[in-house]
N, C-alpha and C positions, 0 to 999 in steps of 0.2 A: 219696315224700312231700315232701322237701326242692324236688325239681322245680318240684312242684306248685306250691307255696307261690311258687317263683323268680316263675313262669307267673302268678301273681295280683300280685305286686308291679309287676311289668315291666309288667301292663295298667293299673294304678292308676299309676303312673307316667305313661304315655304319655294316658292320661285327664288327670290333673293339668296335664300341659303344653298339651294340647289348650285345655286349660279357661282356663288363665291367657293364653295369647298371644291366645286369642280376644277375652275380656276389654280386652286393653288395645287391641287394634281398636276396640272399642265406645267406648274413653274417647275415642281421636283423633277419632272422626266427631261426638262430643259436643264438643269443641272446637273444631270446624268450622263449628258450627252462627253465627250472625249472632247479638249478641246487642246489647240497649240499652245503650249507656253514662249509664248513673243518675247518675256522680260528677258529670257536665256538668250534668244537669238537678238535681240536690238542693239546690244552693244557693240557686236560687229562693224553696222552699217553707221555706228555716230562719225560726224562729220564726211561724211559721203553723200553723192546726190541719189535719191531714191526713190523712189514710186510706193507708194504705200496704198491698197488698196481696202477699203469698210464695208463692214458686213451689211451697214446700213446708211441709208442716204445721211449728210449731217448739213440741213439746210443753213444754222444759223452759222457754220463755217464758209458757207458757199464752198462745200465738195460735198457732188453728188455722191460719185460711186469710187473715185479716187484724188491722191494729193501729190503731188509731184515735188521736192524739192530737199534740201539739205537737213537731216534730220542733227541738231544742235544740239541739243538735250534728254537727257529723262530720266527718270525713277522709275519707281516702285507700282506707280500708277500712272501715268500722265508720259508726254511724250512732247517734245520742242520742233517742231519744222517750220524752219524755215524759207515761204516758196517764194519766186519773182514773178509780178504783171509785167505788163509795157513798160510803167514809168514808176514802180518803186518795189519795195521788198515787204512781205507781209509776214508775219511771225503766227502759228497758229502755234495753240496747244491742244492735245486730244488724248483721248482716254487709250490707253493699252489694248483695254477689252474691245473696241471697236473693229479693230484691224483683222481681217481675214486674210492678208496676203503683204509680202515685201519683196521688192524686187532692188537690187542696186544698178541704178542706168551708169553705163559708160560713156563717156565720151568721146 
């Protein structure tokens, strides 16, 4: 019985390592990929109204796939917009690396 049990650990095991070195393959070739430098282009659009579209949903901002509004601020990392509801003005801030697309709306 004790065997047994070695025999099931020693596969979960070598499953585990499997699984994790594979993994970090995946992140290197995702670091390899070409990506936009946004910090060069955002200073453009400060204080302008503008649509900023994310490569990924960002629930706990409530924007799914885009943000609409007056970008305020930013550095190095992070970024200020400023959007409007109905009845007030909401402030987000959001990481650089998120953004897949910038558009400036006219009015």
């Amino acid at each position: 019985m004790t065997i047994f049990l070695l025999l099931i650990i020693l596969v979960l095991l070598c499953y585990l390592m499997k699984t994790v070195t594979h993994g970090e393959k995946e992140k290197q070739t995702v670091k390899d990929q070409p990506s936009l430098n946004y910090q060069a282009i955002l200073p453009q659009y400060l204080k302008k109204n503008c649509s900023i579209i994310l490569k990924k949903p960002l629930a706990s901002l409530d924007a799914m796939y885009s943000i609409e509004g007056v970008l305020c601020d930013l550095d190095d990392e992070w970024l200020l917009i400023e959007t409007m509801t109905k009845r007030k003005t909401i402030v987000r801030m959001l990481r650089i690396d998120t953004i897949q697309s910038i558009k400036e709306i006219i009015d």
